[in-house]
C-alpha positions as CSV (number, residue, x, y, z in Angstrom):
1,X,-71.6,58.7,-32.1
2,X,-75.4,57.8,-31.9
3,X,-75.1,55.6,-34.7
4,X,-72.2,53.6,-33.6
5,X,-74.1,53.4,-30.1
6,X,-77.3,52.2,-32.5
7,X,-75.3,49.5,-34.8
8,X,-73.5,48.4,-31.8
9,X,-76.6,47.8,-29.3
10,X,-78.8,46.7,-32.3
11,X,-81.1,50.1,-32.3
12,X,-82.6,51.8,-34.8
13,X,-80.9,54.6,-35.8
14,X,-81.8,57.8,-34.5
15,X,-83.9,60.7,-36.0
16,X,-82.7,64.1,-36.0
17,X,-84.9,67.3,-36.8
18,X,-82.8,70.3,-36.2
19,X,-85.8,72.6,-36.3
20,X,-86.4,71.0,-32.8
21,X,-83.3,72.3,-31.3
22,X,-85.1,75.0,-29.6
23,X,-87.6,73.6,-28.1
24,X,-85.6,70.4,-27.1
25,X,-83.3,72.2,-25.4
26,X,-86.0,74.6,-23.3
27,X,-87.9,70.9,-22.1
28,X,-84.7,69.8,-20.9
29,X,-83.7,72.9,-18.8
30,X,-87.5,72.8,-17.7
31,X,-86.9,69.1,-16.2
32,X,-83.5,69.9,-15.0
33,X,-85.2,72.6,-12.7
34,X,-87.5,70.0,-11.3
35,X,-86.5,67.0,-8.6
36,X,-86.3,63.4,-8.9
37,X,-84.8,60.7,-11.7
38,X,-86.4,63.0,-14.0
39,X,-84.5,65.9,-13.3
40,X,-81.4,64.1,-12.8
41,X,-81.9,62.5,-16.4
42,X,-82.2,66.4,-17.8
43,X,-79.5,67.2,-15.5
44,X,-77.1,65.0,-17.7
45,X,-78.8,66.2,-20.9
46,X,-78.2,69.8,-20.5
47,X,-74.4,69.4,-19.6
48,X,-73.7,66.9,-23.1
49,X,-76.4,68.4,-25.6
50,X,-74.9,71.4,-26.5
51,X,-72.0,68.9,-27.5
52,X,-74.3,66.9,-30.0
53,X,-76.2,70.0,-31.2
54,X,-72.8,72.2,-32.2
55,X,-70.9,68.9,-33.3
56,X,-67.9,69.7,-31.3
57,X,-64.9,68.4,-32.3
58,X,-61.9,68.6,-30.4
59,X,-58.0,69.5,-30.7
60,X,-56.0,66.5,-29.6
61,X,-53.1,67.0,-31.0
62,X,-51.5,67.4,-27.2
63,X,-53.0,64.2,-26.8
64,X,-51.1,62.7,-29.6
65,X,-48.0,64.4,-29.4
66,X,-47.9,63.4,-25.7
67,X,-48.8,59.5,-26.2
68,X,-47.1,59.0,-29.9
69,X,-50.1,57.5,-31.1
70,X,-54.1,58.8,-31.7
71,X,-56.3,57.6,-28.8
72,X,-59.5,55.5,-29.6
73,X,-62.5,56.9,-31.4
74,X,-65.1,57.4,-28.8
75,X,-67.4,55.5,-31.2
76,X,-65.4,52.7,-30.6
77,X,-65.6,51.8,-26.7
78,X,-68.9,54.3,-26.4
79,X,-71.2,51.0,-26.5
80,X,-69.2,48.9,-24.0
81,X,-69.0,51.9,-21.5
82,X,-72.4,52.4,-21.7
83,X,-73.4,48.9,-20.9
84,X,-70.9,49.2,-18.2
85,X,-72.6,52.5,-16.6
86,X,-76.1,50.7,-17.0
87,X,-75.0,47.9,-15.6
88,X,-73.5,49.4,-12.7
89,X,-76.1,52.0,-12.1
90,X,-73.9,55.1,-13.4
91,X,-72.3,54.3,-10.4
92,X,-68.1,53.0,-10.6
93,X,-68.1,49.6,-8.7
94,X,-64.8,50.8,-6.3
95,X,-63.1,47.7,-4.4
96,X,-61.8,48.6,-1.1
97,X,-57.8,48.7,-0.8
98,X,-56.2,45.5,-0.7
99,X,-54.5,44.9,3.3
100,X,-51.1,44.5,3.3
101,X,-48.1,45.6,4.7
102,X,-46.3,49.1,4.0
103,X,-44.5,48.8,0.6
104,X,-45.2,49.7,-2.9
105,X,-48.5,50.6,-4.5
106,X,-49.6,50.5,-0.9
107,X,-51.6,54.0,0.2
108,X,-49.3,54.6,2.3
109,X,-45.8,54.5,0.9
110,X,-48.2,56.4,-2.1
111,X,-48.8,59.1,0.5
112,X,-45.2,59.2,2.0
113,X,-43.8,59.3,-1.0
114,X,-45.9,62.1,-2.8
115,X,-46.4,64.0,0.0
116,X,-43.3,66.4,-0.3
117,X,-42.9,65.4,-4.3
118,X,-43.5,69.3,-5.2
119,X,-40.7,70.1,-2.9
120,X,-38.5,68.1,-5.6
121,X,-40.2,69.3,-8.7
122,X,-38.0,72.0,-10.9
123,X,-39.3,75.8,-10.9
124,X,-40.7,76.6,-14.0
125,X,-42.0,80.0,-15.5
126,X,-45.6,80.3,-16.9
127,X,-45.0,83.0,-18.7
């Protein structure tokens, strides 16, 4: 993943010294504890680094089954949605709902019409 985020944004590639783990790891919990853009920074780090440290892969054949096809490699879009979150201060740019009158794709006939959907769903057993 880094290094399809360093080819694509024209980086040098990243250094990696697993004997650092460790003490990586304890800085960023130190910072996460404290307050400002710092913190929030670490925050973010201590929720996705155990992912890059144990190289967690995960099952999707659900995924595949479900769709019919493989989704994208992360590696593959990671750049763009990066530039994107940058760009829009890690923030998503919402639009407010577009006026119009009652009809489809409008909140409300979206909220009349899911509001009793369970009612109308089949009974299954979990077990």
């Amino acid at each position: 993943m880094t290094d399809a985020l360093a080819e694509a944004g024209d980086w040098r590639r990243p250094s990696y010294w697993p004997s650092m783990g460790g003490t990586f790891s304890g800085t960023v919990n130190w910072l996460s504890n404290r307050k400002g853009s710092v913190a929030h920074g670490a925050s973010l780090l201590k929720v996705f680094w155990p992912y890059l440290d144990w190289n967690t892969v995960f099952d999707n054949s659900r995924v595949v089954a479900e769709l019919g096809e493989t989704p994208a490699k992360f590696s593959t879009y990671a750049f763009p949605l990066l530039k994107f979150s940058r760009e829009n201060k890690f923030r998503y740019p919402a639009k407010p709902w577009p006026k119009g009158e009652v009809g489809a794709g409008t909140p409300e006939k979206t909220a009349a019409a899911g509001a009793f959907a369970h009612d109308r769903l089949p009974s299954r057993s979990l077990g």
